[in-house]
C-alpha positions in Angstrom: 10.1 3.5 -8.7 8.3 1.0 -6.7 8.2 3.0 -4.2 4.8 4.2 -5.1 3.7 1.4 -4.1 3.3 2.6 -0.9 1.1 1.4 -0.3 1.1 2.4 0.6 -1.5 2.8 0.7 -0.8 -1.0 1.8 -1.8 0.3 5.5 -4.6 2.2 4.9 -6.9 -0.4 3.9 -5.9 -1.9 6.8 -6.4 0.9 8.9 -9.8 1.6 8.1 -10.6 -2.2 8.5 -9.8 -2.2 12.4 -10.7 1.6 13.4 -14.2 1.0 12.8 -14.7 -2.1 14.8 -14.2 -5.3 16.4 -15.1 -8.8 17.0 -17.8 -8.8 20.2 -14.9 -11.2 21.5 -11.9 -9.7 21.0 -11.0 -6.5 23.2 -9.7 -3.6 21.3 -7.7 -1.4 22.3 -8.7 1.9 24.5 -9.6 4.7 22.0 -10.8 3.0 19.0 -13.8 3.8 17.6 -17.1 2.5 16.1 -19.2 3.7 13.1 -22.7 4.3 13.0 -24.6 3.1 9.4 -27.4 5.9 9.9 -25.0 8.3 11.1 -25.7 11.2 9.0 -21.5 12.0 9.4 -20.7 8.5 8.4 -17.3 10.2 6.4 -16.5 12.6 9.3 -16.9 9.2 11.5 -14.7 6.5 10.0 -11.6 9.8 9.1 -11.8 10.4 13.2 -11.8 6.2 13.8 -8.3 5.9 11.5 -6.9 8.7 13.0 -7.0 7.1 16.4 -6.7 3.3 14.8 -3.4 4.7 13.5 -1.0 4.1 16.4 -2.4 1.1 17.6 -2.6 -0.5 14.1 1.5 0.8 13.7 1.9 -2.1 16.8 -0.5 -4.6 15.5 -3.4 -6.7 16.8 -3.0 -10.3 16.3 -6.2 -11.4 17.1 -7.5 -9.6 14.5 -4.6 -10.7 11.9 -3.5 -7.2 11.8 0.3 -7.7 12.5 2.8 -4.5 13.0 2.6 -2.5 9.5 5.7 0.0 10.0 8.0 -1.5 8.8 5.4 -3.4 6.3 7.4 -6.7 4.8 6.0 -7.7 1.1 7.5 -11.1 0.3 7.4 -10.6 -3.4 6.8 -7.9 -6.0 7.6 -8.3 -9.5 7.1 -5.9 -12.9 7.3 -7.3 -16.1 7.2 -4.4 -18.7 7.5 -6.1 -21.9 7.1 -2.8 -24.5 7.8 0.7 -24.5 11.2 3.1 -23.5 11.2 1.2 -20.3 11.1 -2.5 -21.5 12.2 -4.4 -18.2 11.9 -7.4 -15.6 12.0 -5.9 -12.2 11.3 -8.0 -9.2 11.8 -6.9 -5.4 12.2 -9.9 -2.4 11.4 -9.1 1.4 10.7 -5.6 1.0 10.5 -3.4 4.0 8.0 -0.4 3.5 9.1 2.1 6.4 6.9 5.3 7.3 3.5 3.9 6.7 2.4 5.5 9.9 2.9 8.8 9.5 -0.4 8.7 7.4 -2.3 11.3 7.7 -6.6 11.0 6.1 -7.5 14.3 4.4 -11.0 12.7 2.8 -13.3 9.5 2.8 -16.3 8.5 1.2 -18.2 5.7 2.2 -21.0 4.4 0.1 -22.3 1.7 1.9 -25.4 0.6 -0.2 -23.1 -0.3 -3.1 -20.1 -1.7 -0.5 -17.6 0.7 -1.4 -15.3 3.4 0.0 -12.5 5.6 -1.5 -9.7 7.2 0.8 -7.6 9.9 0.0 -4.4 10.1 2.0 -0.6 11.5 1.9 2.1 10.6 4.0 4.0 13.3 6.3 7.2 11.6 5.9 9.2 10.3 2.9 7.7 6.7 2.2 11.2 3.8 1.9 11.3 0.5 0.5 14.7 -1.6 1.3 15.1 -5.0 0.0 16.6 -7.4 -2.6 15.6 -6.9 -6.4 16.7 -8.1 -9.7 16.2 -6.3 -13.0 16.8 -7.0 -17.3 15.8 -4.7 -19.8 15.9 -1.9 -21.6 15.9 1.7 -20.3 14.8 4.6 -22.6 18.6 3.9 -24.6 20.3 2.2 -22.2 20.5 -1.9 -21.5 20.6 -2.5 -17.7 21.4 -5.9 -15.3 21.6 -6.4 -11.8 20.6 -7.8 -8.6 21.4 -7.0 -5.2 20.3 -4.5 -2.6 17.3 -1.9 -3.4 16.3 1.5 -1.6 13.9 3.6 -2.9 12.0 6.1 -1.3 9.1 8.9 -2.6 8.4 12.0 -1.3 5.1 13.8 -0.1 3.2 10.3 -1.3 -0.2 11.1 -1.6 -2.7 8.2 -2.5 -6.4 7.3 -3.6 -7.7 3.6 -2.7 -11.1 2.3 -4.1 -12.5 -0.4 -2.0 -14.8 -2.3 -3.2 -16.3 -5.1 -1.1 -18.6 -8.4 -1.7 -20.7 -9.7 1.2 -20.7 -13.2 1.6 -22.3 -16.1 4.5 -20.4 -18.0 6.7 -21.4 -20.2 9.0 -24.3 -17.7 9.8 -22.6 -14.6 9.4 -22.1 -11.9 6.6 -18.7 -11.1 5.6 -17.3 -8.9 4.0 -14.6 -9.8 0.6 -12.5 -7.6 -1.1 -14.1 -7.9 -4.9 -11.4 -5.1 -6.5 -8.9 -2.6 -4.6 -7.6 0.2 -6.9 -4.5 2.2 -5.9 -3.6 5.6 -7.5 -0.8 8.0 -6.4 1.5 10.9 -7.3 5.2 11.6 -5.6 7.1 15.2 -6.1 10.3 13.0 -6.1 11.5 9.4 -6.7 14.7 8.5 -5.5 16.1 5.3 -6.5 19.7 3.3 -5.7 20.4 -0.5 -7.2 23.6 -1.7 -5.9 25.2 -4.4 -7.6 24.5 -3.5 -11.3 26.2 -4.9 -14.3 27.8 -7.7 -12.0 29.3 -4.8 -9.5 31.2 -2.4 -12.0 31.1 0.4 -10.2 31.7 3.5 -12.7 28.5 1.4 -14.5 26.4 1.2 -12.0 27.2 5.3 -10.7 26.5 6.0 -14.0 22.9 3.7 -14.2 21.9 5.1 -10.6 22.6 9.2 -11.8 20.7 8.2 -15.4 17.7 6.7 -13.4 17.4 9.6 -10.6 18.1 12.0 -13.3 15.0 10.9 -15.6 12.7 9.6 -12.8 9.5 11.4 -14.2 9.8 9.5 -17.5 10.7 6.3 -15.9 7.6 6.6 -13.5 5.4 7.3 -16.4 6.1 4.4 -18.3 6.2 2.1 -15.0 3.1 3.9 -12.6 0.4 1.4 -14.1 1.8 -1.7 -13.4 3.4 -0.3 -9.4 0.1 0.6 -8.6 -1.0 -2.5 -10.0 1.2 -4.3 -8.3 0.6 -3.0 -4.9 -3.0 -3.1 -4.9 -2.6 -6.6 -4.9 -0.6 -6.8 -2.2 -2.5 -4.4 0.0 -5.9 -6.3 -0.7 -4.6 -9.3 0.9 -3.3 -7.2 3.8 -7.4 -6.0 4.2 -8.5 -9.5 3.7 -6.8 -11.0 6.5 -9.1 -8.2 8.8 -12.4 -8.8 6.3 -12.0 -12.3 6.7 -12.4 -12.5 10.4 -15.1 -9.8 11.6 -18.4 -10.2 10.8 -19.9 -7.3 9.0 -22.4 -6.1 11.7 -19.6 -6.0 13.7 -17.4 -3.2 11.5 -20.5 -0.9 11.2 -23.2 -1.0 13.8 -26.7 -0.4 13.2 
């Protein structure tokens, strides 16, 4: 399920954020590249800067606050769906988001006179979360406990992200905040496995694992809101840490 959350789009914010520039101070790394404001292929400009950002952002660049993304550990994630055929408490600790580099931009629009941009991108590889989770509900007909170890992984991931950015003044400069991050996304398949349900009875917890794989499409439908949701969050801190440390003449250059 939570897979979606793939955010991944988690690195793509990211991405963008250091492909297009720099702070004057800090020296990137060989091949990444800066945008142009009046460049009258703005789009075509910032999808060729993440395309080379890519690698380098996979290693990270501390003195940016961009630390390695693939694997990308989220501390915390929790769902609370209170109504409906899936009526749960779901909450994932130190998940590991694997395959966040294999990326790959297909479209960007940046409106820069309103501070926003939307990406739309898909992964080439089969985007994996591993990690600890607990869950209590209700799904469709059928009660469900557990907590232990998590894997879940969606296939052909493709995403849209909404940026939408605030400039503010510090000490002189303008930067820029993340006022709202929207995360949309479909999957052709979710695979899900939660070890350690109903206190480890095996033939329960078969049975639970088949039931959810089985019915996936439903379960998604009544859970896609509040993943997306969920990772948004997470993936507009992840662009903060960049916004908050280069000035905004610095990201696009006049």
């Amino acid at each position: 399920m939570m897979a979606n959350i793939m955010k991944i789009a988690c690195c793509l914010v990211c991405v963008f954020g250091i492909a297009l520039a720099a702070p004057a101070t800090v020296k990137l790394p060989k091949g990444f590249v800066q945008c142009k404001k009046s460049d009258p292929k703005l789009n075509e400009c910032i999808k060729n800067a993440l395309k080379n950002a890519v690698p380098h952002l996979i290693k990270g660049v501390p003195s940016l606050g961009i630390y390695p993304i693939d694997p990308l550990r989220i501390t915390q994630l929790g769902i609370d769906q209170g109504t409906g055929p899936v009526s749960i408490k779901l909450n994932f600790r130190d998940l590991d988001i694997s395959n966040i580099g294999t990326v790959k931009i297909n479209e960007i629009f940046a409106d820069l006179d309103n501070n926003n941009m939307t990406f739309d991108v898909n992964f080439e590889k089969p985007i994996t979360l591993d990690g600890n989770y607990d869950i209590k509900g209700k799904v469709i007909i059928l009660p469900i406990t557990g907590d232990g170890v998590s894997k879940i992984s969606l296939d052909n991931l493709r995403a849209k992200i909404n940026l939408y950015l605030k400039p503010v003044v510090r000490n002189g400069n303008t930067y820029m905040d993340i006022k709202d991050l929207k995360l949309t996304f479909t999957t052709t398949k979710l695979h899900l496995k939660l070890e350690n349900l109903f206190k480890g009875d095996k033939a329960l917890g078969n049975n639970m694992n088949v039931f959810l794989n089985e019915n996936w499409k439903d379960i998604l439908a009544e859970l896609q809101t509040n993943f997306e949701n969920a990772l948004a969050a997470a993936l507009s801190g992840v662009a903060q840490q960049f916004f908050s440390r280069v000035p905004y003449n610095q990201v696009f250059i006049e």
